[in-house]
C-alpha positions in Angstrom: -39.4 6.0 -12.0 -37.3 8.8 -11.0 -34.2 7.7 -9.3 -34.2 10.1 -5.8 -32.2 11.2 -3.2 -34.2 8.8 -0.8 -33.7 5.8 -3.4 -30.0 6.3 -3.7 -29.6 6.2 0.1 -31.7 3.5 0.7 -29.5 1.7 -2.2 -26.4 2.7 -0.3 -28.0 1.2 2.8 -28.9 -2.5 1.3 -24.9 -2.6 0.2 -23.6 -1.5 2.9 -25.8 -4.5 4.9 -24.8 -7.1 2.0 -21.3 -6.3 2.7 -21.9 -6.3 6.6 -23.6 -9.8 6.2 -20.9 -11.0 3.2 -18.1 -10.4 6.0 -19.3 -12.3 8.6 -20.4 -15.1 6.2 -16.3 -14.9 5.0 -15.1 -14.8 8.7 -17.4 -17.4 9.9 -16.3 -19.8 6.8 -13.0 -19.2 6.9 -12.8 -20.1 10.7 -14.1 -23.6 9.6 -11.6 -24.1 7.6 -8.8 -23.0 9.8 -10.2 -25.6 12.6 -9.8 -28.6 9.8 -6.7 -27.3 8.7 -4.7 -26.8 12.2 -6.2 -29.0 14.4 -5.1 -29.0 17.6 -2.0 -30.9 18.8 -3.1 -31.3 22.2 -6.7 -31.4 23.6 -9.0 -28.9 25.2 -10.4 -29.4 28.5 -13.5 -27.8 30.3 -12.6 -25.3 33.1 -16.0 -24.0 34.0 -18.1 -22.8 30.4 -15.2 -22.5 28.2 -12.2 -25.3 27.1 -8.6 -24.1 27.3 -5.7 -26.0 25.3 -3.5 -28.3 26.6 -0.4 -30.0 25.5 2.0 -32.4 27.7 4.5 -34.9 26.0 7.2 -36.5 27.4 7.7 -38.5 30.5 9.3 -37.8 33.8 8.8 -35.6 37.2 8.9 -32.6 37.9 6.1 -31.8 35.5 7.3 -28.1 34.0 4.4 -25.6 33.0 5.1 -22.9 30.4 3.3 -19.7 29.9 3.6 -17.5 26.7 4.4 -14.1 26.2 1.5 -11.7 25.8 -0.8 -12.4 22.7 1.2 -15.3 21.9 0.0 -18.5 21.5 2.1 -21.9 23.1 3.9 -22.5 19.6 5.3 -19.5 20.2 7.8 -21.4 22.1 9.0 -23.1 19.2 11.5 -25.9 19.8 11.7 -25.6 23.2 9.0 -27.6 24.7 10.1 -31.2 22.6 13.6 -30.6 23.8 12.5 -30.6 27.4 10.4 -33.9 26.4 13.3 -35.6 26.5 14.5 -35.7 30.3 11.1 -34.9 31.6 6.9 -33.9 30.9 6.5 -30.8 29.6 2.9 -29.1 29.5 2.3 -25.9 27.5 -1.4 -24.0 27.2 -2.6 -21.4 25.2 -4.6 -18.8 27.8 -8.1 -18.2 27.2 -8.6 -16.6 23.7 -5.2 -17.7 22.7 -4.2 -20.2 20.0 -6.5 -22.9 20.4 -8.2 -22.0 23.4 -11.4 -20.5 23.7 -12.4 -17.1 24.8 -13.0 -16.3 28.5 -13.8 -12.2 28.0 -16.3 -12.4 30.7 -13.8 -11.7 33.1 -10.6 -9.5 32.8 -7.8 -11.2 31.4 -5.2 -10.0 34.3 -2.3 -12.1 35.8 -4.7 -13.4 38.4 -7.3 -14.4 36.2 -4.4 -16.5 34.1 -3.7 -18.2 37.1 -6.5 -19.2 38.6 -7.8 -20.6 35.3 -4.2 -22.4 35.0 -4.5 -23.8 38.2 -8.2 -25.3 37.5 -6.8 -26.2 34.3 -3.9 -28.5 35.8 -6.7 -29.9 38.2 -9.2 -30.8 36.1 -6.4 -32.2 33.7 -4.9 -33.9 36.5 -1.8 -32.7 35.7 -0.4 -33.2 39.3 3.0 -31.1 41.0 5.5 -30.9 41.4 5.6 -28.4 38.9 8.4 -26.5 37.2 7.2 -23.1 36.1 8.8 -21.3 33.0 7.0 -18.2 31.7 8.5 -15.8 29.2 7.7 -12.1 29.2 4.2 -11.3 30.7 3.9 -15.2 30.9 6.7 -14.7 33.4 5.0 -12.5 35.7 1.5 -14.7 35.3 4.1 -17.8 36.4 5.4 -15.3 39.7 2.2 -15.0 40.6 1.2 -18.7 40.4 4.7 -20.0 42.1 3.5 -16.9 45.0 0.2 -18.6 45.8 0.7 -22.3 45.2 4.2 -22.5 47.1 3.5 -26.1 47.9 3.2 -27.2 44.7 6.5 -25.2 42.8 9.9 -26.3 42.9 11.5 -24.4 40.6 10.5 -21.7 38.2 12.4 -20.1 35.3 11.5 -16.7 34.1 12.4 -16.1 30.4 13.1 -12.1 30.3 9.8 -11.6 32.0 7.8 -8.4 32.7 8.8 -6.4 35.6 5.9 -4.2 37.4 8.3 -1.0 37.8 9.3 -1.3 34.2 6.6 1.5 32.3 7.2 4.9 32.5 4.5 7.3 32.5 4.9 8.2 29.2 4.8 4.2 28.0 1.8 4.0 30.3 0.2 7.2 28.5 1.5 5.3 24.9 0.0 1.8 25.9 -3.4 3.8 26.2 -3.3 5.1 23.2 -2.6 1.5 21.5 -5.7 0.6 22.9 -8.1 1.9 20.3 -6.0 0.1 17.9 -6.5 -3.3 19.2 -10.1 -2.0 19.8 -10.7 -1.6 16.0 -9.0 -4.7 14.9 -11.4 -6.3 16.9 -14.1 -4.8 15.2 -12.6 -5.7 11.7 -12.0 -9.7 12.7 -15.7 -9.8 13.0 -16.6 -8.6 9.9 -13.3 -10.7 7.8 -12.0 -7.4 7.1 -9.0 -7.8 8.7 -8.5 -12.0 7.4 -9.2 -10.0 3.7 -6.3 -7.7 4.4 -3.8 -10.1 5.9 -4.4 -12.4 3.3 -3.9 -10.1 0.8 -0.5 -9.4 2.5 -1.3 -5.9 3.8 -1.3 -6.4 7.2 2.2 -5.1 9.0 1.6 -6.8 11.7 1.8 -10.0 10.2 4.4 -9.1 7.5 6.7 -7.9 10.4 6.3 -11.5 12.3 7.0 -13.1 9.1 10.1 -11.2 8.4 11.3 -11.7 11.9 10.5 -15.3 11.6 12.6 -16.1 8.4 15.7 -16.7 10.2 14.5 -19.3 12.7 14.7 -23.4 12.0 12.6 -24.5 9.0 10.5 -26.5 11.9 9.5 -22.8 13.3 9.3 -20.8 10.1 6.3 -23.9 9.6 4.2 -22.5 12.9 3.5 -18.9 11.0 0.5 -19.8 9.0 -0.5 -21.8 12.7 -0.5 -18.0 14.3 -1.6 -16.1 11.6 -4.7 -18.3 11.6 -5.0 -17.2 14.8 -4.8 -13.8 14.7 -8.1 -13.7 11.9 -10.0 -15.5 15.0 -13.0 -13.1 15.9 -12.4 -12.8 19.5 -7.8 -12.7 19.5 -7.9 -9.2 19.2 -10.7 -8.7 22.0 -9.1 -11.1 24.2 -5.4 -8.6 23.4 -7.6 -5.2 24.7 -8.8 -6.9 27.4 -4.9 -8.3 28.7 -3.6 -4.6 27.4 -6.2 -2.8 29.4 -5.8 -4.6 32.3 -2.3 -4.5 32.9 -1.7 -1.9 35.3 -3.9 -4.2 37.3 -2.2 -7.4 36.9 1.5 -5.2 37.7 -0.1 -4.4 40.7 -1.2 -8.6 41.5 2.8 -9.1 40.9 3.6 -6.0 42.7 2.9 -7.8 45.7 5.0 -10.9 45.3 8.5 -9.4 47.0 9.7 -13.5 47.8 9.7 -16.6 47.0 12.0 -17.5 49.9 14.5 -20.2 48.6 12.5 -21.1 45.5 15.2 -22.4 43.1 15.2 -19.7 40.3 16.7 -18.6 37.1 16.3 -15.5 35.5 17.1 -15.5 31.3 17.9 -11.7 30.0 18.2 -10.7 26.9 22.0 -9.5 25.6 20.7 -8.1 22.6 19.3 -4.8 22.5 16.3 -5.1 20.4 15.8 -2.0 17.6 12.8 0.0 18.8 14.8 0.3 22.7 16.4 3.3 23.7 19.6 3.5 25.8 17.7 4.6 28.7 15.1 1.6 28.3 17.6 -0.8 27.6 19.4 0.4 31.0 16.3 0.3 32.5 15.8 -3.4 31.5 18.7 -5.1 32.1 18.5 -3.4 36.1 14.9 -5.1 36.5 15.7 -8.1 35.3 18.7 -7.9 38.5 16.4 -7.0 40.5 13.9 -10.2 39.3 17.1 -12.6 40.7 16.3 -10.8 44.6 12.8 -12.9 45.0 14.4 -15.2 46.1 17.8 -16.4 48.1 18.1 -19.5 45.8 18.8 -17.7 42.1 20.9 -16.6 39.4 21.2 -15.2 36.2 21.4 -16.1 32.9 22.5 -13.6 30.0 21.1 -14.3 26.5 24.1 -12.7 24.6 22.9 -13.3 21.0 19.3 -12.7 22.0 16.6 -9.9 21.6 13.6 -10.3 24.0 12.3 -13.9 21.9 15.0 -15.6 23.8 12.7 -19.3 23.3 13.1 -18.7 19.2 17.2 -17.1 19.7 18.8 -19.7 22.2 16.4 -22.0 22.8 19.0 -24.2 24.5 19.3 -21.5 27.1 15.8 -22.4 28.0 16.2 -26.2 28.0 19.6 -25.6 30.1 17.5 -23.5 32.7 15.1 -26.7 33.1 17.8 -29.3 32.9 19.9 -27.8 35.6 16.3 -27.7 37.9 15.5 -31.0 37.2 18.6 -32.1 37.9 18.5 -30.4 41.6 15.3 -31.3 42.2 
């Protein structure tokens, strides 16, 4: 039989559908064996179709509640949270679609849709305030938001060189757009094991930049990377990273309109260190919002991280613990 132009196509077509199907068999196999291999550490509880993660240890009152940066899962707070453990419970959570917590992509994932799910999640938890809030970096503006709505129920909160609303310039705002199709396609290739393939295979520079960066942290942190790379090959991370990404002039606008907190005892961490992709104007720019951050409220101060870039929890982490020491202590 004659081989044809019809024949070859259709040939082209069954491979390309063997691959298709090959992929997701990879993906869906290799997500098994990431669940047996890093269970985890805390336990996941039901907020209304989907379980979020959640870990407390440690005895003691206040109860403080921590919030990652965005994209980052709880352990991104490194040694932090078993420090705190031992002068008080602390509670950290992975948001929906990060780290162990399952996806929540029905809704966008804005700062109010972070806390409102952290809030159920504390209730159905029973996890009961006082609360001390500490969020770092868009965690910080999620934990702003939260201390702004449940005033009753926050005596102190700590915000770890957090977001500021005012601090993207149009041009960021018109480069942050343009990231978008980025995470878009990853997405796309988690489904499929492509992007598992090519992060295993150590050609990912995502993940070879964290592990870089990570190499100079505690043996005990350096041990969490295969944790978050696991987490990263997860089919709905990079969906869940568009969705926080596209939302965000939205949820600048929810923190917009938190101007007080009255005389809600805070602290404000800044980074001292310039981190290598800021420019002199950004870096300016920076260290005026994160002044402006101490004005919410008529009870603050600030704190500079002088031998930290913006991963203050991984550089000081004592600077951290110090911040929720001293508000345990006044509480």
């Amino acid at each position: 039989m004659a081989i044809t132009k019809e024949l070859i196509l259709i040939g082209l077509g069954m491979a390309a559908v063997g691959l298709l199907i090959a992929g997701i068999l990879y993906q869906r196999v290799s997500e098994g064996i990431d669940k047996r291999k890093y269970p985890p550490p805390g336990h996941l509880v039901d907020v209304g179709g989907f379980r979020l993660h959640l870990e407390c240890i440690g005895q003691g009152t206040p109860t403080v509640v921590m919030d990652a940066g965005a994209g980052a899962p709880s352990i991104s707070w490194g040694l932090v949270p078993s420090e705190i453990a031992k002068f008080t419970r602390v509670c950290i959570y992975d948001r929906a679609g990060f780290g162990w917590s399952e996806p929540n992509l029905k809704k966008p994932r804005t700062s109010q849709q972070s806390v409102d799910e952290l809030h159920l999640l504390l209730t159905q938890a029973g996890i009961k305030p006082p609360y001390i809030l500490v969020g770092h970096s868009l965690g910080g503006a999620n934990m702003r938001l939260y201390a702004s709505q449940y005033p009753k129920d926050v005596v102190g909160l700590v915000l770890v060189d957090s977001t500021h609303e005012d601090q993207m310039t149009p041009q960021r705002w018109q480069q942050k757009e343009k990231e978008l199709w980025l995470y878009k396609a990853m997405g796309i290739a988690n489904r499929f094991g492509v992007l598992r393939l090519v992060g295993e295979l150590n050609l990912l520079p995502y993940l070879q930049d964290i592990k870089q960066e990570i190499e100079k942290y505690p043996p005990q942190v350096q041990a969490m990377f295969d944790t978050f790379k696991s987490y990263c090959y997860r089919k709905h991370y990079w969906a869940t990273v568009y969705s926080e990404m596209a939302t965000l002039k939205q949820s600048f606008e929810q923190v917009r309109a938190v101007q007080s907190l009255s005389t809600l005892p805070l602290i404000v961490l800044t980074q001292g260190a310039k981190d290598p992709d800021m420019s002199d104007e950004r870096w300016q720019r920076w260290q005026e919002l994160q002044v402006n951050l101490t004005s919410l409220s008529s009870n603050s101060y600030q704190v500079i991280a002088k031998k930290s870039g913006h991963l203050i929890p991984l550089d000081q982490p004592e600077l951290v613990v110090d911040a929720v020491h001293q508000l345990v202590e006044r509480f």
